[in-house]
C-alpha positions in Angstrom: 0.0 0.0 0.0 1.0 3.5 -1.0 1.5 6.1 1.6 0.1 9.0 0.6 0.4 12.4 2.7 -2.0 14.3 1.3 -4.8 12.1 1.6 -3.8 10.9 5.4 -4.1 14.8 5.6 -6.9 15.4 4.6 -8.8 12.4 6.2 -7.1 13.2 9.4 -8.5 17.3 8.8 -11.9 15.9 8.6 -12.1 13.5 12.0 -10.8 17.1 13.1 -13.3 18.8 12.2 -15.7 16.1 13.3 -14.9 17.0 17.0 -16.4 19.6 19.2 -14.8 23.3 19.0 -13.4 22.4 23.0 -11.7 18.6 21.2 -10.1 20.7 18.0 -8.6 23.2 20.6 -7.1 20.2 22.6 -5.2 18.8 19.4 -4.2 21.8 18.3 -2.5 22.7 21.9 -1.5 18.6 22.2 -0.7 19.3 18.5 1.6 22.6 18.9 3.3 21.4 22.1 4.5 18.2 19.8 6.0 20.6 17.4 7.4 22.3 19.9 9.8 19.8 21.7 11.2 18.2 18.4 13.1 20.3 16.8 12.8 20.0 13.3 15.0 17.9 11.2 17.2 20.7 8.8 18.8 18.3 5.9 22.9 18.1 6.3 24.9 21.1 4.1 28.8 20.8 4.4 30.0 23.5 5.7 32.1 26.0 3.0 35.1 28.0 3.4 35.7 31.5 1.7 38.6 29.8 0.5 37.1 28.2 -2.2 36.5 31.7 -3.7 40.1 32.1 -4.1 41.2 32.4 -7.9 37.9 33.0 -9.0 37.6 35.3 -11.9 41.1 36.0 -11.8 41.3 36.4 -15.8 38.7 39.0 -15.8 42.0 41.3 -14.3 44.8 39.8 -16.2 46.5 42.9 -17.9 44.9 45.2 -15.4 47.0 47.5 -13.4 45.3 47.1 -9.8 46.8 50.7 -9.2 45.5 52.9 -12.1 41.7 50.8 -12.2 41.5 52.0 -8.8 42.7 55.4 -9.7 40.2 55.6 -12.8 37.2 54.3 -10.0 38.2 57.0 -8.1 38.2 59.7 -10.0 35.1 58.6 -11.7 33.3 59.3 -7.9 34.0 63.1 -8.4 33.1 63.6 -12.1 30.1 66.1 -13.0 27.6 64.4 -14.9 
């Protein structure tokens, strides 16, 4: 047999809202004080380093003087336009 969520969902949302308003405010209180002890389950990421950054786009600048592009940025700040 299949499992499918949606319709366990939805059959469990009815027999909810079968119940008397008092019943429905139990489960959701019974309901929200589940959710709140477990914590939820975050999948596993590896953690990165800035490192792996290094070198990146490093041909974009080949044949760039570092010294006059910054000068050029720079002076570009003041110009009237």
């Amino acid at each position: 047999m299949k499992h499918e969520p949606q319709k366990d969902y939805e059959q469990i949302l009815a027999q909810a809202l079968r119940l008397n308003k008092s019943a429905q405010k139990n489960l959701i209180a019974d309901l929200t004080a589940h959710l709140s002890r477990e914590p939820e389950v975050q999948p596993a990421t590896p953690k990165r380093s800035i490192m792996e950054l290094q070198g990146l786009g490093k041909d974009i600048w080949q044949g760039i003087d570092a010294r006059e592009y910054l000068n050029q940025e720079r002076a570009s700040w003041t110009k009237d336009e």
